[in-house]
N, CA, C and O atoms as CSV, one atom per row, in Angstrom:
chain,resi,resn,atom,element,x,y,z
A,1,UNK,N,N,88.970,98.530,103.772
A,1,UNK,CA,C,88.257,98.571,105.023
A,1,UNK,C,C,89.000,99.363,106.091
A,1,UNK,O,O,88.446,100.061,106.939
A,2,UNK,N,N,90.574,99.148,105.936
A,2,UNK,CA,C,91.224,100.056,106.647
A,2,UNK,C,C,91.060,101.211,106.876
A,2,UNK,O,O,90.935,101.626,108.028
A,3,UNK,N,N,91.027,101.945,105.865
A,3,UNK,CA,C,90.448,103.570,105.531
A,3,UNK,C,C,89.029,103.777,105.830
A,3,UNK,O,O,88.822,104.744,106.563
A,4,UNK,N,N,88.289,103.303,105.557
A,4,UNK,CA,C,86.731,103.172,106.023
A,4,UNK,C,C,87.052,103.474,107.550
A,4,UNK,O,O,86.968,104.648,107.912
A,5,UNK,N,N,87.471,102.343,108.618
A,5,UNK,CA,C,87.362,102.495,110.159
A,5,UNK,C,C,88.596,103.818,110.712
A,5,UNK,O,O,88.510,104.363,111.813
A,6,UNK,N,N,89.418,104.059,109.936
A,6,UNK,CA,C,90.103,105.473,110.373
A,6,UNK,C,C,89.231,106.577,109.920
A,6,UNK,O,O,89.095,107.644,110.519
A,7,UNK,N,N,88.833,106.346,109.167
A,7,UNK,CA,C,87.871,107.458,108.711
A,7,UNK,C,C,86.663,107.937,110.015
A,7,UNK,O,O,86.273,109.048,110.374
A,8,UNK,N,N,86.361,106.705,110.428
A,8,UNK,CA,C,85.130,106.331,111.264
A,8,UNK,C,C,85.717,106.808,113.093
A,8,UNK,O,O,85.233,107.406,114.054
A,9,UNK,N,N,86.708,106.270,112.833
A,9,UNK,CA,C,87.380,106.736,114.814
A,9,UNK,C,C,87.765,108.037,114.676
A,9,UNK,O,O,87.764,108.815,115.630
A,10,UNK,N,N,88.243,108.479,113.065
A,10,UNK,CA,C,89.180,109.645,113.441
A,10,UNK,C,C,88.396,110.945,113.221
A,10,UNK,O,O,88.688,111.954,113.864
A,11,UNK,N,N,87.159,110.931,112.097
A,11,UNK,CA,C,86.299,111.811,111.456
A,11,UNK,C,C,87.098,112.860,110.659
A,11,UNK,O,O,87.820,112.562,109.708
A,12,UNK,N,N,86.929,114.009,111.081
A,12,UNK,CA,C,87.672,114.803,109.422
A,12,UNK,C,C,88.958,114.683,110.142
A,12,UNK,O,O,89.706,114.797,109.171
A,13,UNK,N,N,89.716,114.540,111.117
A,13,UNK,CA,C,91.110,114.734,111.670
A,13,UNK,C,C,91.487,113.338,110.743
A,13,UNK,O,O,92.546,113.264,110.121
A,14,UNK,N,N,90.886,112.698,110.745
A,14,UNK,CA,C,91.704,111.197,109.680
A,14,UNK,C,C,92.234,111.673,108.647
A,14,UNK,O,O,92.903,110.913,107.946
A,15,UNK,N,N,92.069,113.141,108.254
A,15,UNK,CA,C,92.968,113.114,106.741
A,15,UNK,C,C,94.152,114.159,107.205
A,15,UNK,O,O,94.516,114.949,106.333
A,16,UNK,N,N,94.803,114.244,108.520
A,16,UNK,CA,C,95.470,114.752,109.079
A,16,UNK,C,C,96.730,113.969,109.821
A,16,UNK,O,O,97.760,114.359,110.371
A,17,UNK,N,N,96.183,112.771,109.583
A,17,UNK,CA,C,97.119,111.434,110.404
A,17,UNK,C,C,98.183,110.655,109.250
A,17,UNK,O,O,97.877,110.116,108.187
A,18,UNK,N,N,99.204,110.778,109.732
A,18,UNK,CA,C,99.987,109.939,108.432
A,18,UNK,C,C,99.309,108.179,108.177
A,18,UNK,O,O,99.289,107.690,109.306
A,19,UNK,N,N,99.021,107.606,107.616
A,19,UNK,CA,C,99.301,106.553,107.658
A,19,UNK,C,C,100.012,105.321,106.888
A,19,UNK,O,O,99.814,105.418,105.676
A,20,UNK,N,N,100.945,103.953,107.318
A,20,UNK,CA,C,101.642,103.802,106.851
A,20,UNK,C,C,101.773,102.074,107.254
A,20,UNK,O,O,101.545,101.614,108.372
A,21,UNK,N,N,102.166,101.339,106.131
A,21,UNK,CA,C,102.324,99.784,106.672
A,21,UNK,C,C,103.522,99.499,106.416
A,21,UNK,O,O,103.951,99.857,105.319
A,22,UNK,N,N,104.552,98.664,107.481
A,22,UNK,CA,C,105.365,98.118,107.081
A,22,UNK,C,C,105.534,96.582,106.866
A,22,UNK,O,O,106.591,95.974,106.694
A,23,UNK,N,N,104.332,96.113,106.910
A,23,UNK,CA,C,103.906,94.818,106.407
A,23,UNK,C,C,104.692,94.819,105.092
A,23,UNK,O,O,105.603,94.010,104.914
A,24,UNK,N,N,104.348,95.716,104.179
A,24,UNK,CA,C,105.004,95.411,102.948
A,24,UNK,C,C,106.269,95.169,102.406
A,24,UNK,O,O,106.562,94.760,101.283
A,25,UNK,N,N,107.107,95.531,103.522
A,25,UNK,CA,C,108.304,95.047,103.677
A,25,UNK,C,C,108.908,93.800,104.774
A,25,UNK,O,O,109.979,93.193,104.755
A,26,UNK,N,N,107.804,93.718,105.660
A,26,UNK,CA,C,108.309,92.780,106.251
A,26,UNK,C,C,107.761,91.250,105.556
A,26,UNK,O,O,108.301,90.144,105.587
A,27,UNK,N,N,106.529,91.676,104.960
A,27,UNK,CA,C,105.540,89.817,104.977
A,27,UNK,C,C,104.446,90.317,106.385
A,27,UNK,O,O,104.254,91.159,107.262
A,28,UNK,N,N,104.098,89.397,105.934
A,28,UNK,CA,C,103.238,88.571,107.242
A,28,UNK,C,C,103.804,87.851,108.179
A,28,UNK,O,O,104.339,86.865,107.671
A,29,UNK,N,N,103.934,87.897,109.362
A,29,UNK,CA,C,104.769,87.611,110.128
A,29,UNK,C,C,103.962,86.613,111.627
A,29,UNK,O,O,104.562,86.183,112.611
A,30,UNK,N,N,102.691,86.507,111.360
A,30,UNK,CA,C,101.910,85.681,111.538
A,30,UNK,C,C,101.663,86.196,113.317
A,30,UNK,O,O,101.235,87.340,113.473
A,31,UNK,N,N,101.865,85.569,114.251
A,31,UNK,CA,C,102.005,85.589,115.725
A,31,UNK,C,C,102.974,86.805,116.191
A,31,UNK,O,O,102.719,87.589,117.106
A,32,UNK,N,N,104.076,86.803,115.422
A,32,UNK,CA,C,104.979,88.262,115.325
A,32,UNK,C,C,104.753,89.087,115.268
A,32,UNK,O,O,105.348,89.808,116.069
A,33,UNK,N,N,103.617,89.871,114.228
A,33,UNK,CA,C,103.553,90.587,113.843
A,33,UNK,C,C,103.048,91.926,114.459
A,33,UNK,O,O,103.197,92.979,113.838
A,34,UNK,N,N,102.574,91.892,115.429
A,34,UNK,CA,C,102.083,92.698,116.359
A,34,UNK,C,C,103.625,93.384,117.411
A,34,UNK,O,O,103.906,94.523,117.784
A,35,UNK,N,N,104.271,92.132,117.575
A,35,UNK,CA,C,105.731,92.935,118.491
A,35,UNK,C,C,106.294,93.627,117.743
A,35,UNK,O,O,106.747,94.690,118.168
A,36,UNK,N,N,106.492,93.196,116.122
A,36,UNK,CA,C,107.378,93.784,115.732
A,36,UNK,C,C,106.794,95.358,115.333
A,36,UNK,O,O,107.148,96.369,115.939
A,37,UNK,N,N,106.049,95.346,114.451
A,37,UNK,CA,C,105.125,96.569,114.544
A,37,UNK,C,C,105.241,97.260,115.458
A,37,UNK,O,O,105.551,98.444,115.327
A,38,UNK,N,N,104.964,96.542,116.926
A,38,UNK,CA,C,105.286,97.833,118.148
A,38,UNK,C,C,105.975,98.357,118.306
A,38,UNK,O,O,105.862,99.523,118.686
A,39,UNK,N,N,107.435,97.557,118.021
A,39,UNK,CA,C,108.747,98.042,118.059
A,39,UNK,C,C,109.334,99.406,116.695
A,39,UNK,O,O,110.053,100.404,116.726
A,40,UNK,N,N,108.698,98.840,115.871
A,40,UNK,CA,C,108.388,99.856,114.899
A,40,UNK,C,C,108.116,101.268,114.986
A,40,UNK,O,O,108.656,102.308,114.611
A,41,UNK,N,N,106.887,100.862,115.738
A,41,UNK,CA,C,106.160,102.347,115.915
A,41,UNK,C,C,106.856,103.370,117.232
A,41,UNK,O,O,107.063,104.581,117.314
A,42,UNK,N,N,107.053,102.359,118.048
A,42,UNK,CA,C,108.072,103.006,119.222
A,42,UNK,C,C,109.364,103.806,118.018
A,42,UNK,O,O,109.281,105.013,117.792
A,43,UNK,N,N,110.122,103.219,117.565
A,43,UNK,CA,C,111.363,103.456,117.018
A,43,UNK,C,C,110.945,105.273,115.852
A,43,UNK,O,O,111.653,106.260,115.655
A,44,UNK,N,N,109.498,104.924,115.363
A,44,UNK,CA,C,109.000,106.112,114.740
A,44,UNK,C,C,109.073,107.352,115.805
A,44,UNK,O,O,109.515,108.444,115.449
A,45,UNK,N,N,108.539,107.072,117.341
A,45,UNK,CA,C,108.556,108.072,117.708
A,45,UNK,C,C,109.789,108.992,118.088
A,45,UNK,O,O,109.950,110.213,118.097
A,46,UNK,N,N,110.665,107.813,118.426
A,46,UNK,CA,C,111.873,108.079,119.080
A,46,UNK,C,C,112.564,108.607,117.760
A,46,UNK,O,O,113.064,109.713,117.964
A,47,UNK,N,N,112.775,108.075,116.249
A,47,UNK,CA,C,113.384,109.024,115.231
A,47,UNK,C,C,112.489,109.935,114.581
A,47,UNK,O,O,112.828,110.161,113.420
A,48,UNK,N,N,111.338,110.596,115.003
A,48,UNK,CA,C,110.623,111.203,114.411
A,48,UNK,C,C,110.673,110.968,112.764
A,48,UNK,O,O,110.790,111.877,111.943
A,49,UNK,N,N,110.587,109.916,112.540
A,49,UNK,CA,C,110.867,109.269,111.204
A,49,UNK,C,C,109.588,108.228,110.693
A,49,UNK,O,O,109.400,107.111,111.173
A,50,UNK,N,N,108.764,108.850,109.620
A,50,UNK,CA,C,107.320,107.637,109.393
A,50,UNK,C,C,107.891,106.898,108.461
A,50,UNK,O,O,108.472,107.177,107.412
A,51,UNK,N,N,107.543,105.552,109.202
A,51,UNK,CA,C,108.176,104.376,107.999
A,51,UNK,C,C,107.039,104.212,106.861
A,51,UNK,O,O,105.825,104.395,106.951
A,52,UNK,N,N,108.071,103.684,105.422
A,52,UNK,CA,C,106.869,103.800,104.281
A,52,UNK,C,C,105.911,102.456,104.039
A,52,UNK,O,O,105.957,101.433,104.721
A,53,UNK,N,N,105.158,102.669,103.066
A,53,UNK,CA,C,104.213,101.387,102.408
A,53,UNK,C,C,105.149,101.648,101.182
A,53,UNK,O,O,105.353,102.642,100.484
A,54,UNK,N,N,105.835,99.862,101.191
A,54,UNK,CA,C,106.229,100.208,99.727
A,54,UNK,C,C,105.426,99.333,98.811
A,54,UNK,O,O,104.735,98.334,99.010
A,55,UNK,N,N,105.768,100.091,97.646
A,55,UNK,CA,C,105.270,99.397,96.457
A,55,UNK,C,C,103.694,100.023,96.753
A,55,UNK,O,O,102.780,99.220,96.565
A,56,UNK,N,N,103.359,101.265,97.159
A,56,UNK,CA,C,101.765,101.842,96.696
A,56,UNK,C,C,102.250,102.879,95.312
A,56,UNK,O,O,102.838,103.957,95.395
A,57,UNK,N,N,102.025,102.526,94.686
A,57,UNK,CA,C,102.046,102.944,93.352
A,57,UNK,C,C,100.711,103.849,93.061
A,57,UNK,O,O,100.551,105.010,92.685
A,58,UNK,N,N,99.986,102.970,93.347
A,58,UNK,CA,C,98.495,103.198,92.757
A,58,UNK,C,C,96.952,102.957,93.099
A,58,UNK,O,O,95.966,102.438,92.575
A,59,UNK,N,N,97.294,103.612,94.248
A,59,UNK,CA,C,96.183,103.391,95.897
A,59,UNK,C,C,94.864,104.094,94.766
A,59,UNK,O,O,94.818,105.111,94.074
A,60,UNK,N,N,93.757,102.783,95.066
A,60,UNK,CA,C,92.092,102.796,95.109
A,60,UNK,C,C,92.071,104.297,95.681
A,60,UNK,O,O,92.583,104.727,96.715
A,61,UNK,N,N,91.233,105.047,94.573
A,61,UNK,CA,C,90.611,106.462,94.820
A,61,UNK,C,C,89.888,106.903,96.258
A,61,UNK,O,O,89.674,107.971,96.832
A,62,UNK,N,N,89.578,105.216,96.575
A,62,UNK,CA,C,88.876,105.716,98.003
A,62,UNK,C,C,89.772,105.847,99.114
A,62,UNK,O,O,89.582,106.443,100.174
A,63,UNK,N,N,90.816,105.181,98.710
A,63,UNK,CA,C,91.852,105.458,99.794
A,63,UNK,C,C,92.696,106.592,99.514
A,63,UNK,O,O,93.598,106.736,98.689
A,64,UNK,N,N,92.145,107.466,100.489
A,64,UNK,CA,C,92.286,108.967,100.278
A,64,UNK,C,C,92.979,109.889,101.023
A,64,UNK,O,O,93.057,111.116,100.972
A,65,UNK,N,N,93.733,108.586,102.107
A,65,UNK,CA,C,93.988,109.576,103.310
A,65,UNK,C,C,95.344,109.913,103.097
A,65,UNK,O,O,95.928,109.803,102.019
A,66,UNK,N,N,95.864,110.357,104.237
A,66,UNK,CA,C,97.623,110.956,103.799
A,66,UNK,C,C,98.510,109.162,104.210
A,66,UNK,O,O,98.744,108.723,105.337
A,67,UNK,N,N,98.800,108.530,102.949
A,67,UNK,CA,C,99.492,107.757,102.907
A,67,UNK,C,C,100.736,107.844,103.113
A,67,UNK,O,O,101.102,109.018,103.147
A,68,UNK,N,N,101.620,107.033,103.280
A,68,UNK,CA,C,102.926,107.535,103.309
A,68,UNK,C,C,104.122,106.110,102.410
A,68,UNK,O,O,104.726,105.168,102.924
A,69,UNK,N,N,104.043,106.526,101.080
A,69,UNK,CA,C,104.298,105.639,100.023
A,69,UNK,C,C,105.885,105.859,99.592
A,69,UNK,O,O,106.400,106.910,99.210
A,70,UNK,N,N,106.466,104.655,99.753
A,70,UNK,CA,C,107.614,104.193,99.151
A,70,UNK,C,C,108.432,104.481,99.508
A,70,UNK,O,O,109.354,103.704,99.258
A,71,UNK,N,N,108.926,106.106,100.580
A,71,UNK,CA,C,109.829,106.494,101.131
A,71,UNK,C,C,109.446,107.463,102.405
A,71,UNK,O,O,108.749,108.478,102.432
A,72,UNK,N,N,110.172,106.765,103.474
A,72,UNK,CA,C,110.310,107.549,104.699
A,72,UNK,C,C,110.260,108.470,104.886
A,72,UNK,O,O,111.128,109.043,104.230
A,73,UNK,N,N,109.353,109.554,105.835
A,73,UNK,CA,C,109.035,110.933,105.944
A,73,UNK,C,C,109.274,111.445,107.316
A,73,UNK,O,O,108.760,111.062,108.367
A,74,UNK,N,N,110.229,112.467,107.098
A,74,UNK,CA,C,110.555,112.972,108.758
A,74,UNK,C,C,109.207,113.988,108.878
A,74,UNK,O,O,108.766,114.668,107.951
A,75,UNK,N,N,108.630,113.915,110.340
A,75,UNK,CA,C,107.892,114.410,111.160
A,75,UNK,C,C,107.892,114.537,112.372
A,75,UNK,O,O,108.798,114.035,113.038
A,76,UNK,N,N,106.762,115.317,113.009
A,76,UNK,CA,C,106.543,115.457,114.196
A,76,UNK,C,C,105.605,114.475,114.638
A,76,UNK,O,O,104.461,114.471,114.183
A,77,UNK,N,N,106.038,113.533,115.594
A,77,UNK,CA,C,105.289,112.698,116.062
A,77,UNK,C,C,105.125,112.234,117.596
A,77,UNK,O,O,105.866,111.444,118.182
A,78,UNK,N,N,104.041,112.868,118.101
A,78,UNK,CA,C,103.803,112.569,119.432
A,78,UNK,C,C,103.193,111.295,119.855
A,78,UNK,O,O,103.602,110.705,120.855
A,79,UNK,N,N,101.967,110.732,118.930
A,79,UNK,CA,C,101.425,110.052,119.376
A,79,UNK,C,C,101.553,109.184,118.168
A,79,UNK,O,O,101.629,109.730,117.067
A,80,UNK,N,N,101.591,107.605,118.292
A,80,UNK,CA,C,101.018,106.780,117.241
A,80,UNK,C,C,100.610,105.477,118.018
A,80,UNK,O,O,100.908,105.043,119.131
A,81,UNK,N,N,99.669,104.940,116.814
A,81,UNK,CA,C,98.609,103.825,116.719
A,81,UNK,C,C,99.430,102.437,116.276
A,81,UNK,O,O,100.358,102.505,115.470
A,82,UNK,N,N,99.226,101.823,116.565
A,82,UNK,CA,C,99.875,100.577,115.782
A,82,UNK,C,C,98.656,99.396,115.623
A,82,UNK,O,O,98.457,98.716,116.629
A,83,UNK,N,N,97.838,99.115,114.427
A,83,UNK,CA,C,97.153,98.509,114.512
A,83,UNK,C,C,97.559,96.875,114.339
A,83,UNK,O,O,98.473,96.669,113.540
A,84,UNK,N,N,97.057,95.864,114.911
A,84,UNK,CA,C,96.963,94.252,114.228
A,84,UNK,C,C,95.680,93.578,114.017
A,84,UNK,O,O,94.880,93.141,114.844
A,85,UNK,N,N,95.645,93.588,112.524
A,85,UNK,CA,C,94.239,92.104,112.355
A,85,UNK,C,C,94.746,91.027,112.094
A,85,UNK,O,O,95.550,90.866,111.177
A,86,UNK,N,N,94.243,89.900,113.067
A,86,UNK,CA,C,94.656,89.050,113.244
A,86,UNK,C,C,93.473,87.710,112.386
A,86,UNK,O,O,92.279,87.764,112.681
A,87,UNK,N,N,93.910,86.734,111.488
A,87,UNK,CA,C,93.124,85.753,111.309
A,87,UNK,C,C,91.292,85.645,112.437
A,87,UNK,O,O,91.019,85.708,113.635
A,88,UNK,N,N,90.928,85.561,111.845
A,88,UNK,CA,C,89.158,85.333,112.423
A,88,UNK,C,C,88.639,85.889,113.356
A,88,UNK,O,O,87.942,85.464,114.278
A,89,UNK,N,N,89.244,87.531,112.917
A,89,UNK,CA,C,88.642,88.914,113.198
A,89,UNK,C,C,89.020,88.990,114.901
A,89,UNK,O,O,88.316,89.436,115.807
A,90,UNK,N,N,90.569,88.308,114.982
A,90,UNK,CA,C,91.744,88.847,116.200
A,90,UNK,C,C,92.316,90.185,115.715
A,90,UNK,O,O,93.234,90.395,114.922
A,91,UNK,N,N,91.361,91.225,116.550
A,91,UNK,CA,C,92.054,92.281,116.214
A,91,UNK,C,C,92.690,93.427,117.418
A,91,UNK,O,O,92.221,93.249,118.542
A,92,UNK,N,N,93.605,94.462,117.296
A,92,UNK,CA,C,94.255,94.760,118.142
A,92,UNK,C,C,94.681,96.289,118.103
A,92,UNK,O,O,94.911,96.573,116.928
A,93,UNK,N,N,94.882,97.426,118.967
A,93,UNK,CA,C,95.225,98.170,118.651
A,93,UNK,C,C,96.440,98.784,120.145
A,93,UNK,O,O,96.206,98.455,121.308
A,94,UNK,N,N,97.443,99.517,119.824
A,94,UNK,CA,C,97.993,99.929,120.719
A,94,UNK,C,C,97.920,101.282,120.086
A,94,UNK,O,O,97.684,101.536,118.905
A,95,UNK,N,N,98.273,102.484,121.523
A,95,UNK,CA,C,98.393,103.583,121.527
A,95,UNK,C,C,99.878,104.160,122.149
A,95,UNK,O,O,100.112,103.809,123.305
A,96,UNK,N,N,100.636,104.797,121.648
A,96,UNK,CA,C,101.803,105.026,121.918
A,96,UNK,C,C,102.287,106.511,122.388
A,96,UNK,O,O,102.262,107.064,121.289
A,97,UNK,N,N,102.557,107.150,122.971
A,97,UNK,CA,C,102.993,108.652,123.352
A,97,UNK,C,C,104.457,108.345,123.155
A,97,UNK,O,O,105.076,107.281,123.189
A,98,UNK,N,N,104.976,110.092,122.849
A,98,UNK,CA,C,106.644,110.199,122.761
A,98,UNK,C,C,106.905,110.392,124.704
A,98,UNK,O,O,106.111,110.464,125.642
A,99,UNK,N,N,107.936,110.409,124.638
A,99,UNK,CA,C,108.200,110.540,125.711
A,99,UNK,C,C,109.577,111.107,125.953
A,99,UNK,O,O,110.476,110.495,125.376
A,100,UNK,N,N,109.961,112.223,126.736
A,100,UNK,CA,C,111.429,112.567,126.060
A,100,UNK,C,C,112.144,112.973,127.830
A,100,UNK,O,O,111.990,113.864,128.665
A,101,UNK,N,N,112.960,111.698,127.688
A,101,UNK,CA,C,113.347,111.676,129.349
A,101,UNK,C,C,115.072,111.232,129.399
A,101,UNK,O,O,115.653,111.132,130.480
């Protein structure tokens, strides 16, 4: 469903966007999981560094977009998203700019 709604906000630029979970290394982190993520994604911009999904081995054909599997990828990154779904459709999104001061 993930890929479905990036597909849907981003249109053909969605297969131009890295995307990447570090859920899979952290767990579920329940009430947390949203700070830490932020802190995450801040830390991506500041090392121009995309953190990976580990353990995608063998991503569903429909999930098609530019994943970013098992190991960390240096890039250029101005802007990122940090999404949270939360239990009984609490859901959340932040938007992040680099900022170089």
């Amino acid at each position: 469903l993930e890929t479905v709604a990036i597909k849907r906000a981003f249109g053909d630029y969605a297969y131009k966007v890295p995307v990447s979970s570090t859920k899979s290394m952290t767990g579920h982190l329940l009430g947390g999981a949203g700070g830490l993520e932020s802190g995450i994604t801040v830390l991506a911009l500041r090392d121009q560094i995309l953190p990976p999904t580990m353990n995608l081995d063998n991503p569903d054909p429909e999930c098609d977009l530019d994943y970013v599997p098992n190991q960390a990828r240096k890039a250029k990154v101005e802007y990122a998203m940090s999404n949270s779904f939360g239990f009984g459709g609490t859901n959340g999104a932040l938007l992040f700019r680099r900022w170089d001061g």
